[in-house]
Residue frames as a rotation matrix with the C-alpha (Angstrom) as fourth column:
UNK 1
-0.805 -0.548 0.229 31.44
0.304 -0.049 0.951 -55.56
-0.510 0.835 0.206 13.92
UNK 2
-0.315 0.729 0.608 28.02
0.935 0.127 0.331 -55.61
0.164 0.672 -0.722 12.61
UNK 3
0.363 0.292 -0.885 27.57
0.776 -0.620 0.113 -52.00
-0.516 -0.728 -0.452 14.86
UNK 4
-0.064 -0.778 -0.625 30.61
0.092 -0.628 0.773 -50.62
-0.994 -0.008 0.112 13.55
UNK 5
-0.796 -0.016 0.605 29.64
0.556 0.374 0.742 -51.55
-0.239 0.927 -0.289 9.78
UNK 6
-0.257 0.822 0.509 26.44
0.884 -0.013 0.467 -49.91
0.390 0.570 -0.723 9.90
UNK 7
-0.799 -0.471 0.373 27.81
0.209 -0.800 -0.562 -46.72
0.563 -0.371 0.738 11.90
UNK 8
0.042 0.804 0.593 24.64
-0.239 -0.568 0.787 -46.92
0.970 -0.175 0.168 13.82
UNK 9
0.983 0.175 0.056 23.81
-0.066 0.049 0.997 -46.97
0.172 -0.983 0.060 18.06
UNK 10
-0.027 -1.000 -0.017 27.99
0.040 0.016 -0.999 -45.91
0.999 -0.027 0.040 18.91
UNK 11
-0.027 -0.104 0.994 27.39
-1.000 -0.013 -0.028 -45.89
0.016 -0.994 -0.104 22.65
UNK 12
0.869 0.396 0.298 26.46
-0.396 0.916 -0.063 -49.71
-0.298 -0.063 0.953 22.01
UNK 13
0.839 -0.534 0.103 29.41
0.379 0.438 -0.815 -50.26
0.390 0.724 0.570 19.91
UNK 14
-0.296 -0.755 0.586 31.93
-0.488 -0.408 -0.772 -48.50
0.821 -0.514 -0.248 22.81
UNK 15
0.228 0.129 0.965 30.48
-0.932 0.317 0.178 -50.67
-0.283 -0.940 0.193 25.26
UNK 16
0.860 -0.398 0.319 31.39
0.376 0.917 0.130 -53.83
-0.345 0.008 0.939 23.53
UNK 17
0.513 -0.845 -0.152 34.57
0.050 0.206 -0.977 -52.65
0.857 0.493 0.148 22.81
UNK 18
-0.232 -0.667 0.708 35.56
-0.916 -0.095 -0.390 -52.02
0.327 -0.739 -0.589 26.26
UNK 19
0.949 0.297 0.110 34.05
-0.302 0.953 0.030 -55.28
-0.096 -0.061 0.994 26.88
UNK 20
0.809 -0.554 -0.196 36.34
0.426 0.783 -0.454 -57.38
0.404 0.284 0.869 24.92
UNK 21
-0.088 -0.961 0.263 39.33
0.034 -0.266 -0.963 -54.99
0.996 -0.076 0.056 25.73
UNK 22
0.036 0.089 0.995 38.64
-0.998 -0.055 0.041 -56.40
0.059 -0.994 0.087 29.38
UNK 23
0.861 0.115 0.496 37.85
-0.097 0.993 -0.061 -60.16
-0.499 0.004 0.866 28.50
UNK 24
0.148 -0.668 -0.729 41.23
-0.736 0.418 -0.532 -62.65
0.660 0.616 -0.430 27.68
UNK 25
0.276 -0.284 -0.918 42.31
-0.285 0.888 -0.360 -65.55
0.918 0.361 0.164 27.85
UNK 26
0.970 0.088 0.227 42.90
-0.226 -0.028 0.974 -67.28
0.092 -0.996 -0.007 31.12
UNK 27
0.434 -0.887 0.159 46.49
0.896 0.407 -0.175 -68.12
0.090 0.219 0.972 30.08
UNK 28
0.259 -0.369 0.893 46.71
0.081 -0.913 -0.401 -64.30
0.962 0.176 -0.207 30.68
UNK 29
0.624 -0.291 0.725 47.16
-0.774 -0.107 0.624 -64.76
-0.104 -0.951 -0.292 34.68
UNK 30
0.047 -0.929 0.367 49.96
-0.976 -0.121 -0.182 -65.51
0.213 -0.350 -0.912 36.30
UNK 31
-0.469 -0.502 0.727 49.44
-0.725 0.688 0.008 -68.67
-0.504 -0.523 -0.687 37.69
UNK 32
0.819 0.516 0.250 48.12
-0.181 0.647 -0.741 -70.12
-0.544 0.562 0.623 34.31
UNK 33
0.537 -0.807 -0.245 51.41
-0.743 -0.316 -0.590 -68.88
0.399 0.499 -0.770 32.86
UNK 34
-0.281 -0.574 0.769 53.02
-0.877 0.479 0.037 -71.00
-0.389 -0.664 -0.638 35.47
UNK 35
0.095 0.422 0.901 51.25
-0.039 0.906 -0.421 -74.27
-0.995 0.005 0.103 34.71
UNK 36
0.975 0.224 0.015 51.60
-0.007 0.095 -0.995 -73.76
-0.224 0.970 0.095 31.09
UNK 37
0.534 -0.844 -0.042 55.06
-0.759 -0.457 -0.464 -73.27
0.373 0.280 -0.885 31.65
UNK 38
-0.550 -0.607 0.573 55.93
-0.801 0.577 -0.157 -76.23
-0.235 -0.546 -0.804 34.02
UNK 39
-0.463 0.395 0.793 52.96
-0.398 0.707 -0.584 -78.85
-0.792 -0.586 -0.170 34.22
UNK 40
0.618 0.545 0.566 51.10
0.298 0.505 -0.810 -78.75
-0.728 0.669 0.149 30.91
UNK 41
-0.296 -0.817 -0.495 53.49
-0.450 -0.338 0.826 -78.71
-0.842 0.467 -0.268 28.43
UNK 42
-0.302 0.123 0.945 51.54
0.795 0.580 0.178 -81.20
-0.527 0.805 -0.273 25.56
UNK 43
0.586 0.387 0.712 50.76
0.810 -0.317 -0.494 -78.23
0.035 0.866 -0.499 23.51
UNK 44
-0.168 -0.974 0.151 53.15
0.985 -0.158 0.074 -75.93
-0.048 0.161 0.986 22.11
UNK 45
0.477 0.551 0.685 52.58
0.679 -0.726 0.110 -72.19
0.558 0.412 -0.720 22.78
UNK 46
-0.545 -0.648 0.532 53.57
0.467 -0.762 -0.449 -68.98
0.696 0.004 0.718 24.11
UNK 47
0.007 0.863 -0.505 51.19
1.000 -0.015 -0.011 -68.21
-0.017 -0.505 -0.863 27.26
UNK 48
-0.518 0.120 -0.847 52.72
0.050 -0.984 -0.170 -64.17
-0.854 -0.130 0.504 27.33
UNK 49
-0.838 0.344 -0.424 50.62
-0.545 -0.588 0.598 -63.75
-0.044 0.732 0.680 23.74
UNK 50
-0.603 0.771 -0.204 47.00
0.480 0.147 -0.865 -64.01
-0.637 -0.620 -0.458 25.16
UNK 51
-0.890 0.398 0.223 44.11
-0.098 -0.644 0.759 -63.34
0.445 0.654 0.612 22.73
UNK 52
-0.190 0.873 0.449 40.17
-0.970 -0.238 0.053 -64.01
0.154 -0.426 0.892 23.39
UNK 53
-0.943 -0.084 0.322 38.40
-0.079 0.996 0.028 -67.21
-0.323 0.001 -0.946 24.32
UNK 54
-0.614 0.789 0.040 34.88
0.460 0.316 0.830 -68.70
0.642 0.527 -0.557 23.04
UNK 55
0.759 0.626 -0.179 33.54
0.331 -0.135 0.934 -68.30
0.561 -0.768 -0.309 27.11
UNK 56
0.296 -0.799 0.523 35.18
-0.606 -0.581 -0.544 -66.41
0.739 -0.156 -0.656 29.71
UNK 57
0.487 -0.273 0.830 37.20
-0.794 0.257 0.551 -67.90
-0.363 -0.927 -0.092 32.06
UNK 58
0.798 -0.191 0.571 38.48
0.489 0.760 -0.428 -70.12
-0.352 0.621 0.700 29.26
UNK 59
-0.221 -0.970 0.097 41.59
0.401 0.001 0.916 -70.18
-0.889 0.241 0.389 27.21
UNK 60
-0.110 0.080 -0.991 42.19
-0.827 -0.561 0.047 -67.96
-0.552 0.824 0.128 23.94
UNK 61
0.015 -0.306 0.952 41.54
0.494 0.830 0.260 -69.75
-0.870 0.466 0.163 20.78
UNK 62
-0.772 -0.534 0.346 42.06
0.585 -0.381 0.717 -68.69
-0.251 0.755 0.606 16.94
UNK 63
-0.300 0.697 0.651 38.50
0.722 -0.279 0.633 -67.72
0.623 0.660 -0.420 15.79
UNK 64
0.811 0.566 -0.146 37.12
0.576 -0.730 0.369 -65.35
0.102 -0.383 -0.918 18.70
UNK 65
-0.188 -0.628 -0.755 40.60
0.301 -0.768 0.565 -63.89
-0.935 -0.122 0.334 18.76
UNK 66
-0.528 -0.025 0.849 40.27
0.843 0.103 0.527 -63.20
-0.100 0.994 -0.033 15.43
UNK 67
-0.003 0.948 0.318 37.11
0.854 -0.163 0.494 -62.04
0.520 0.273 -0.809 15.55
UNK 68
0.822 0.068 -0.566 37.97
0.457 -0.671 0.584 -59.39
-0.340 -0.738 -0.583 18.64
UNK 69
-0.326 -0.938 0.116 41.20
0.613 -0.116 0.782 -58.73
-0.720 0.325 0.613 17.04
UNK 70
-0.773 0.145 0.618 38.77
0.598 -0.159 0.785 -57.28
0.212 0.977 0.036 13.90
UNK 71
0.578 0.809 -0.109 35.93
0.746 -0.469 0.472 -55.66
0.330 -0.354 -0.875 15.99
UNK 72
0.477 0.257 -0.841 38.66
0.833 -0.437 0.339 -53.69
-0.280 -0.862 -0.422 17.45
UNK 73
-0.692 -0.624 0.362 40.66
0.611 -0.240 0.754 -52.84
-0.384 0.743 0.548 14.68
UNK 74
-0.275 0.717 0.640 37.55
0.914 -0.010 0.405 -51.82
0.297 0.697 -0.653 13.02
UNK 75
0.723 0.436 -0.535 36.59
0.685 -0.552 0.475 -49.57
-0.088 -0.710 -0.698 16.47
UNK 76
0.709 -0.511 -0.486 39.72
-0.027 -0.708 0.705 -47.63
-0.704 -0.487 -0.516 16.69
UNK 77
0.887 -0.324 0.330 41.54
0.402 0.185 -0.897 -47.71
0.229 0.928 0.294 12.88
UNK 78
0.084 -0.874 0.479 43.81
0.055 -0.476 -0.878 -44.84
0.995 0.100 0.008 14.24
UNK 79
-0.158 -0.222 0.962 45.64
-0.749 -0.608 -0.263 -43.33
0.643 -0.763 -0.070 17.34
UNK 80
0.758 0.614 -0.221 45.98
-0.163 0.505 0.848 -46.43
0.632 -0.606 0.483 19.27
UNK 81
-0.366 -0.795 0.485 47.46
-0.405 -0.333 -0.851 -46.35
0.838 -0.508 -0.200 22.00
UNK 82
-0.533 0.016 0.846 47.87
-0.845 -0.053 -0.532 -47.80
0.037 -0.998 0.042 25.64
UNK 83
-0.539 -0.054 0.841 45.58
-0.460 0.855 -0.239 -50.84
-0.706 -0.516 -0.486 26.27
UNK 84
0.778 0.609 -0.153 44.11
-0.285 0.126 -0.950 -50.57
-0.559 0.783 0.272 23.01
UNK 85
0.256 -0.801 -0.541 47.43
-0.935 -0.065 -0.348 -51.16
0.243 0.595 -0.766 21.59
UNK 86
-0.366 -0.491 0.791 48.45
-0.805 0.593 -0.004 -53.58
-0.467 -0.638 -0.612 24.08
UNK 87
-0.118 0.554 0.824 45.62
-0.258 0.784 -0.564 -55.94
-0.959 -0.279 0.050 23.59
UNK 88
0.749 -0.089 -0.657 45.77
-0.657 0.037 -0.753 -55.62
0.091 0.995 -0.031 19.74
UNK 89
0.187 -0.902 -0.388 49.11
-0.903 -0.002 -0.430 -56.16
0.387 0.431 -0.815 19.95
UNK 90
-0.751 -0.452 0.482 49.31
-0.564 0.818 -0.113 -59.42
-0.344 -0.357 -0.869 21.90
UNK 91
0.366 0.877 0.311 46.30
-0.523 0.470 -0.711 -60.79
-0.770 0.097 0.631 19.67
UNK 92
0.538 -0.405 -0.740 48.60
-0.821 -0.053 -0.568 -60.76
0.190 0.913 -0.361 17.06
UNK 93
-0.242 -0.965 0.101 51.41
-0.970 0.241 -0.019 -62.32
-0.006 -0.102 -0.995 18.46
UNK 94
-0.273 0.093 0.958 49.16
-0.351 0.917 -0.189 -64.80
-0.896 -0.388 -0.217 20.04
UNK 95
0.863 0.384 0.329 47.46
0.077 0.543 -0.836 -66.03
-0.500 0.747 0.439 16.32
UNK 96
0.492 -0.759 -0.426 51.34
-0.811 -0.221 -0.542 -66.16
0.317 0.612 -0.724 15.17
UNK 97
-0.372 -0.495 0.785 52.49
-0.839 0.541 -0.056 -67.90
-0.397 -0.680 -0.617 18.07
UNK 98
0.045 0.798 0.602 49.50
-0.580 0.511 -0.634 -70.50
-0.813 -0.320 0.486 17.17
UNK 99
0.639 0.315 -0.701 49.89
-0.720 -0.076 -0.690 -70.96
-0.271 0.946 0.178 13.61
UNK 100
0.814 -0.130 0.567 50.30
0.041 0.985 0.168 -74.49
-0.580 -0.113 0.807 12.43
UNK 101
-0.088 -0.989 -0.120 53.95
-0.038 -0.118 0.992 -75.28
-0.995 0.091 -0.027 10.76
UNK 102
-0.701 0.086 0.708 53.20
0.707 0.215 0.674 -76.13
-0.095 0.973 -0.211 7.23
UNK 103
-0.819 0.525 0.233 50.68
-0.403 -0.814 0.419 -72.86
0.410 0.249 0.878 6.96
UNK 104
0.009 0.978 -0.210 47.72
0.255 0.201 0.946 -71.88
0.967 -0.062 -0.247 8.54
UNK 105
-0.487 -0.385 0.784 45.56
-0.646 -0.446 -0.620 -72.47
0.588 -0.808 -0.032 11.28
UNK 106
-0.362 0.430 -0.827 43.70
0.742 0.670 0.023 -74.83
0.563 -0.606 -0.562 13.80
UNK 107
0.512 0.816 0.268 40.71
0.276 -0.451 0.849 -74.01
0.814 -0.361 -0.456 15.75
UNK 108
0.985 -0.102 -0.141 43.54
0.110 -0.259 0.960 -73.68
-0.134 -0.961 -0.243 18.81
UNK 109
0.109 -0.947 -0.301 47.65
-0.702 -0.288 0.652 -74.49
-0.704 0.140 -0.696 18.68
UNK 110
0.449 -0.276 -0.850 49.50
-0.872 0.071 -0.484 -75.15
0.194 0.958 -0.209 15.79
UNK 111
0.119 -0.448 -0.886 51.10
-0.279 0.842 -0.463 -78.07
0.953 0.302 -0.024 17.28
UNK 112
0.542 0.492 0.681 50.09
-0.813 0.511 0.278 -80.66
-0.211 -0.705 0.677 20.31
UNK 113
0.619 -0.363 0.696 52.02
-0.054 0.865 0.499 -83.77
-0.783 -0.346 0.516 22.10
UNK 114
-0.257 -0.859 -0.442 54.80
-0.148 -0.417 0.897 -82.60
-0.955 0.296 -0.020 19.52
UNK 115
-0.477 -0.250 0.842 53.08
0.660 0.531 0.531 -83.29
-0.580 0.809 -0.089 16.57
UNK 116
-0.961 0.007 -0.275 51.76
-0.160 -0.828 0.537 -80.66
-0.224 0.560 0.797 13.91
UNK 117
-0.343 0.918 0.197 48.09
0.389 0.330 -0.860 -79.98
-0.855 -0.219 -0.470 13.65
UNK 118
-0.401 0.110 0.909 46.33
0.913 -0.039 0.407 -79.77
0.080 0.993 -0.085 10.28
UNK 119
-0.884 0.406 -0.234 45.03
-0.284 -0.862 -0.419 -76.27
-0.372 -0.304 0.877 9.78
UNK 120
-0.117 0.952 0.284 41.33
0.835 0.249 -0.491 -75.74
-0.538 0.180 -0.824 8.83
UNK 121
-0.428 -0.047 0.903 40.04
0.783 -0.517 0.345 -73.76
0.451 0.855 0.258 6.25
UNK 122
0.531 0.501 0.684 37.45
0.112 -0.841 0.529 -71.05
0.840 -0.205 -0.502 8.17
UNK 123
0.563 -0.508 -0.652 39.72
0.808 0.175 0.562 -71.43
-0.171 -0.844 0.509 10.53
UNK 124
-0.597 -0.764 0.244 43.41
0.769 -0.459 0.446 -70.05
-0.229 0.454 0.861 8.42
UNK 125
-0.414 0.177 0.893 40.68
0.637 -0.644 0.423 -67.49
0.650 0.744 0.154 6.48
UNK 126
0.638 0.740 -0.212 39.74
0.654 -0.375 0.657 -65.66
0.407 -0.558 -0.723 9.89
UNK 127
0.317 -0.880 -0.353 42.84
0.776 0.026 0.630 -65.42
-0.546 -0.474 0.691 10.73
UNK 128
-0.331 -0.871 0.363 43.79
0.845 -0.102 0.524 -63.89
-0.419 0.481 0.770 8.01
UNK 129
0.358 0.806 0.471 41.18
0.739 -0.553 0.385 -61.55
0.571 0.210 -0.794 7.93
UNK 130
0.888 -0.076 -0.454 42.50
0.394 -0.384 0.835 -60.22
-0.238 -0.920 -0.311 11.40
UNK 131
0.060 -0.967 -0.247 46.16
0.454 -0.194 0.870 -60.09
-0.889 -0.165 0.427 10.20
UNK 132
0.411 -0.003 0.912 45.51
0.894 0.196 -0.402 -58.38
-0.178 0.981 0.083 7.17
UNK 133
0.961 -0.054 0.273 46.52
-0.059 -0.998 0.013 -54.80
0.272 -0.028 -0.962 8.27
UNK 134
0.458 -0.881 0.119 49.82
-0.108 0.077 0.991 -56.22
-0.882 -0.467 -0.060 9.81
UNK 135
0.002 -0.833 -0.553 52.92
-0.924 -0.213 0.317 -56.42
-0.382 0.511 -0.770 7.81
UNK 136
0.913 0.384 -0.138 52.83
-0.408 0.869 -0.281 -59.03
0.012 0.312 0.950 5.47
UNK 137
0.073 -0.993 0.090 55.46
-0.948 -0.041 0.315 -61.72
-0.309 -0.108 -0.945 6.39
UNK 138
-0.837 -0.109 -0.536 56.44
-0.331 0.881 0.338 -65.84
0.435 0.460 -0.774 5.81
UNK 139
-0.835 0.530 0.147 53.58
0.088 0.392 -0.916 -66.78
-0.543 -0.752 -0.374 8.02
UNK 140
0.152 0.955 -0.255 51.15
-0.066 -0.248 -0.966 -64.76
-0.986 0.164 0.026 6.91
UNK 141
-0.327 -0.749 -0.576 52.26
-0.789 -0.119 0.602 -65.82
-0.520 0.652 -0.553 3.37
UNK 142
-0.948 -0.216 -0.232 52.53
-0.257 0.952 0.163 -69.29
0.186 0.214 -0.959 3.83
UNK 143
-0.466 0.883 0.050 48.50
0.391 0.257 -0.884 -69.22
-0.794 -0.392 -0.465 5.23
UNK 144
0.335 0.786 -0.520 47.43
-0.653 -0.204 -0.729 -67.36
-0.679 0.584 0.445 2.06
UNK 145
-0.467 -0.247 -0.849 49.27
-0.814 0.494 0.304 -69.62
0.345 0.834 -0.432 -0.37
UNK 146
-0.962 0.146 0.229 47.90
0.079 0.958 -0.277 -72.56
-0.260 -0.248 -0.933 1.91
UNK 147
-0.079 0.996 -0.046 44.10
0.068 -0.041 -0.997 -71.40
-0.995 -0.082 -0.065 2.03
UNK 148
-0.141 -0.014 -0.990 44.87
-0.964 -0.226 0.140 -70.23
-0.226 0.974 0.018 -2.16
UNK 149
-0.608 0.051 -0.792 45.37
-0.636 0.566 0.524 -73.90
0.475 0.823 -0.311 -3.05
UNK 150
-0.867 0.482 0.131 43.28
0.320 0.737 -0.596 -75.99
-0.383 -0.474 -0.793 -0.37
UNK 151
0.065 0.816 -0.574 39.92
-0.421 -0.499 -0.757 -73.27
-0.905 0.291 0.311 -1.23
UNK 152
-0.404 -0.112 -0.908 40.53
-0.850 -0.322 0.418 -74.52
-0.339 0.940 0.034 -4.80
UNK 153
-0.926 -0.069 -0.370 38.99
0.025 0.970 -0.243 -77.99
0.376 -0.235 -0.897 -4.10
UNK 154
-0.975 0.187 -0.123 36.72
0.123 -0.010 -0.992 -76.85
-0.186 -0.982 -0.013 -1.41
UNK 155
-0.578 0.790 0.204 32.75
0.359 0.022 0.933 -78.06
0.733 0.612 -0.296 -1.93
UNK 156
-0.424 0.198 -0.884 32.01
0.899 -0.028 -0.438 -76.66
-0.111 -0.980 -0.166 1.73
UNK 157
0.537 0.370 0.758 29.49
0.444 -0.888 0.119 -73.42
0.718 0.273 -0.641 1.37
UNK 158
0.877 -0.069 -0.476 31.04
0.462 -0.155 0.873 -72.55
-0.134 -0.986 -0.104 4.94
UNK 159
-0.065 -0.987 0.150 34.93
0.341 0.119 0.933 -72.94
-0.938 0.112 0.329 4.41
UNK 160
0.281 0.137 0.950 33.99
0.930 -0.285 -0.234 -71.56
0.238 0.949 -0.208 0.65
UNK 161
0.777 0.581 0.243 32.34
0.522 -0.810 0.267 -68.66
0.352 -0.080 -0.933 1.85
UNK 162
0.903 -0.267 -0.338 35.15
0.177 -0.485 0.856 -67.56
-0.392 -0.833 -0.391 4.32
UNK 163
-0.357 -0.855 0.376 38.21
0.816 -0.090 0.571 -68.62
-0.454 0.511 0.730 2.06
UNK 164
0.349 0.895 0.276 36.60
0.931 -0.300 -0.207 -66.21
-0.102 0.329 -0.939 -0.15
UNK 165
0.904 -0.307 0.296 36.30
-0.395 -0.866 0.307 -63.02
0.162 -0.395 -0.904 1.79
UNK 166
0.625 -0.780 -0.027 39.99
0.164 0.098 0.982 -63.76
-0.763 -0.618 0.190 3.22
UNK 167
-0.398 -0.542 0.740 41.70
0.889 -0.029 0.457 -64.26
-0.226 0.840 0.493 -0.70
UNK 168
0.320 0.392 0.863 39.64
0.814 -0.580 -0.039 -61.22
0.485 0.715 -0.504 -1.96
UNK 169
0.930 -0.033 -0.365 40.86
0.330 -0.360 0.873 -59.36
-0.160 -0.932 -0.324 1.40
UNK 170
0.219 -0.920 -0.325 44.49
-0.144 -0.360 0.922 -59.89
-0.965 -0.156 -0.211 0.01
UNK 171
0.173 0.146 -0.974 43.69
-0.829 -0.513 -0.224 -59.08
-0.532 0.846 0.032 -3.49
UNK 172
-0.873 -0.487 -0.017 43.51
-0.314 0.534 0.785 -62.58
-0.373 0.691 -0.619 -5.11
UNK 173
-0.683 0.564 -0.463 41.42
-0.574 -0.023 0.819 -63.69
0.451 0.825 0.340 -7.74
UNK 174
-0.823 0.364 0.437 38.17
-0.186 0.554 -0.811 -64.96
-0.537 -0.749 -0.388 -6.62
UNK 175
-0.321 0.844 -0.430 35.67
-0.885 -0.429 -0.180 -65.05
-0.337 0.323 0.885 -9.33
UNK 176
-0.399 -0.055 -0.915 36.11
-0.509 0.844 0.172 -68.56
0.763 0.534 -0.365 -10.06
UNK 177
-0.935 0.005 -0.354 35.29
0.331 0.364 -0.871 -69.51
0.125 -0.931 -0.342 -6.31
UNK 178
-0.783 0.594 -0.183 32.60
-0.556 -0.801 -0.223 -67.40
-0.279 -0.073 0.958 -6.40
UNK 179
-0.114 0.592 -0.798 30.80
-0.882 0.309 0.356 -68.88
0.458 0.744 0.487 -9.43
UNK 180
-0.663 -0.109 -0.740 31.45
0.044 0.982 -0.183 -72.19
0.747 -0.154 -0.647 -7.26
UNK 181
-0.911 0.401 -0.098 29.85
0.248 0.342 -0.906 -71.23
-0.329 -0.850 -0.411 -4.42
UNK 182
-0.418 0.847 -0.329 26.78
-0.820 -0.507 -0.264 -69.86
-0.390 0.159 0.907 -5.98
UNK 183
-0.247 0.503 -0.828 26.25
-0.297 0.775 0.558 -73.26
0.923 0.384 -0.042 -7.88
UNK 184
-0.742 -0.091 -0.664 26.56
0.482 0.617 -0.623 -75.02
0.466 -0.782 -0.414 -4.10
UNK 185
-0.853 0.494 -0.168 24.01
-0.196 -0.602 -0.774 -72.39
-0.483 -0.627 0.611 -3.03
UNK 186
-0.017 0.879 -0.476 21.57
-0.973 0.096 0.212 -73.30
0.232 0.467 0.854 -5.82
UNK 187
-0.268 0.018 -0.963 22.04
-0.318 0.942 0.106 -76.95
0.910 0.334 -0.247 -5.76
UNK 188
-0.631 -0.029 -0.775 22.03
0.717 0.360 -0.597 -77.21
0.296 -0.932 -0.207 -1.65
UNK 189
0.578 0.782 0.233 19.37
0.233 -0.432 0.871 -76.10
0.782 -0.449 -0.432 0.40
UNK 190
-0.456 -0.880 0.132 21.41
0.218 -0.255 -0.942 -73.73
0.863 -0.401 0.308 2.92
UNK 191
0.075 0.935 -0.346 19.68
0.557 0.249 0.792 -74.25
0.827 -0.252 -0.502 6.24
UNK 192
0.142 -0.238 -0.961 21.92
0.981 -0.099 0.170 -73.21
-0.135 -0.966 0.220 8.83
UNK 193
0.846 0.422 -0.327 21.57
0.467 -0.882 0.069 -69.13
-0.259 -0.211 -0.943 9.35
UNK 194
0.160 -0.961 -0.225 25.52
-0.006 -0.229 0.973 -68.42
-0.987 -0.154 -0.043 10.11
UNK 195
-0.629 -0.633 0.452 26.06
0.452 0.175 0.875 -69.92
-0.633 0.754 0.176 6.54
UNK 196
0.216 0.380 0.900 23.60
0.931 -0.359 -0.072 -68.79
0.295 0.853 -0.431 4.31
UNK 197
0.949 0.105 -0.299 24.86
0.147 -0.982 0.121 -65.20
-0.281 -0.158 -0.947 5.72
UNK 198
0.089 -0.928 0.361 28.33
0.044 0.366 0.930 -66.11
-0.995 -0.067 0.074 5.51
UNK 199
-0.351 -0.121 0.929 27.62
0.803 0.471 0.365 -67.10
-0.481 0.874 -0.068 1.75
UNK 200
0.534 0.817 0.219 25.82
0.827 -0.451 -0.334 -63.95
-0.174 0.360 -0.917 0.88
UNK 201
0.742 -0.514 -0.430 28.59
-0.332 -0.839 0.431 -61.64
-0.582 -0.177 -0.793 1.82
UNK 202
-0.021 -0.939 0.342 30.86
-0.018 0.343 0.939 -63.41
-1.000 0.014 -0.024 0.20
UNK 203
0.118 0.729 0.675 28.71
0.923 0.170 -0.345 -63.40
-0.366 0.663 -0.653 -2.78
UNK 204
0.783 0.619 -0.069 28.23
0.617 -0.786 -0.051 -59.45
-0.086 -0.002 -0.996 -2.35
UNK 205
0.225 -0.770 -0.597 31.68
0.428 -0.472 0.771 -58.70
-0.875 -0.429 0.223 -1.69
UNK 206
-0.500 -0.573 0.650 32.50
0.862 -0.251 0.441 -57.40
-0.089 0.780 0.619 -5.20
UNK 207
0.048 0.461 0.886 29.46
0.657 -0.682 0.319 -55.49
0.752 0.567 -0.336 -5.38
UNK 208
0.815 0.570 0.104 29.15
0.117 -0.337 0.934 -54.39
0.567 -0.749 -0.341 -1.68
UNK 209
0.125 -0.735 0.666 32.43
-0.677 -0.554 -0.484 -54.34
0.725 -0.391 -0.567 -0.43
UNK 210
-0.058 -0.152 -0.987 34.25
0.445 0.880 -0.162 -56.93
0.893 -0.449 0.017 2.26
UNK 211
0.791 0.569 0.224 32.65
-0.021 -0.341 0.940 -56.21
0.611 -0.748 -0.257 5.68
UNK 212
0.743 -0.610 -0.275 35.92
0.551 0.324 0.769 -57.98
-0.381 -0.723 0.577 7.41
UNK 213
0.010 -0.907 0.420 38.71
0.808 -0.240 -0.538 -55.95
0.589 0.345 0.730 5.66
UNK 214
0.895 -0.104 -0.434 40.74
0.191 -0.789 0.583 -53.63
-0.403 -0.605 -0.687 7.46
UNK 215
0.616 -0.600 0.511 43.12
0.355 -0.368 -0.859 -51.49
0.703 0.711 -0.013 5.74
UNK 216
0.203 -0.657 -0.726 46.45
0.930 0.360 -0.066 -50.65
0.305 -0.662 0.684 7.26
């Protein structure tokens, strides 16, 4: 993303996209399908909608799909076709499939040993970052009205920062957030790298534009 933002070294930025559009989810072979279908059954999901995992050889989860789900969008805006299409297309499904009943998302499935998992805030706003080019339906709805009124609360610079970009992504008012996080940014010493970048963009986004948006 950061490649593709600054339009600079594009052989670099076409090797990590074929990358990722090689790397998923181990729930993407056959004989995970099987076991997800017969043996492990305490979490509730859809093994045929495979996105990315943290490490390979691991299972998909919400945030690096996400995240690949936006790097590739980003790479290839138009004309997509074949396994670029494919693998788009079953990121989607899979951060639908995932998505917790009462709105949102969780760092993995939306619901475990039958019971509904709470979503998380940088969690629901990554998502929704990813699904913002897609048709806007009750899901993806029901995750911005959730992240709209939970962010309104939220003293986290992190889970700020990201609600943020995500609400400003689908044109709601953010200037009140804003002004919050910036107090939380004076008042707290931001130590940890991820966030104080995280907070900056989110900061910048009016003036500078939202790095994570992709336009249908």
């Amino acid at each position: 993303m950061t490649l593709n933002t600054l339009g600079t070294f594009p052989d670099a930025a076409s090797h990590a996209a074929d990358w990722l559009l090689d790397a998923k989810g181990r729930e993407a072979s056959w004989i995970w399908k099987w076991k997800f279908r017969t043996t492990d059954t305490r979490v509730r999901f859809d093994p045929d909608k495979f996105g990315w995992p943290w490490e390979p050889g691991t299972c998909s989860w919400v945030v690096p799909t996400a995240f690949a789900l936006l790097a590739l969008k980003q790479s290839f805006p138009c004309c997509r076709n074949g396994q670029i299409a494919y693998r788009i297309q079953r990121g989607v499904d899979m951060l639908l499939d995932r998505a917790c009943p009462n709105g949102g998302w969780n760092a993995g499935n939306g619901v475990v040993y039958g019971r509904p998992m709470a979503p998380h805030l940088d969690a629901t706003a990554i998502a929704l970052l990813a699904l913002r080019s897609e048709p806007r339906q009750e899901l993806i709805e029901r995750g911005v009205a959730w992240l709209r009124l939970q962010s309104s609360s939220c003293s986290a610079p992190w889970s700020l920062a990201w609600s943020i970009l995500a609400l400003d992504a689908y044109d709601e008012p953010i200037a009140g957030l804003q002004k919050r996080l910036a107090a939380l940014a004076e008042r707290d010493s931001i130590e940890d790298n991820a966030t104080l970048a995280v907070t900056a963009l989110a900061l910048d986004s009016d003036a500078s534009g939202n790095p994570f948006e992709v336009i249908a």
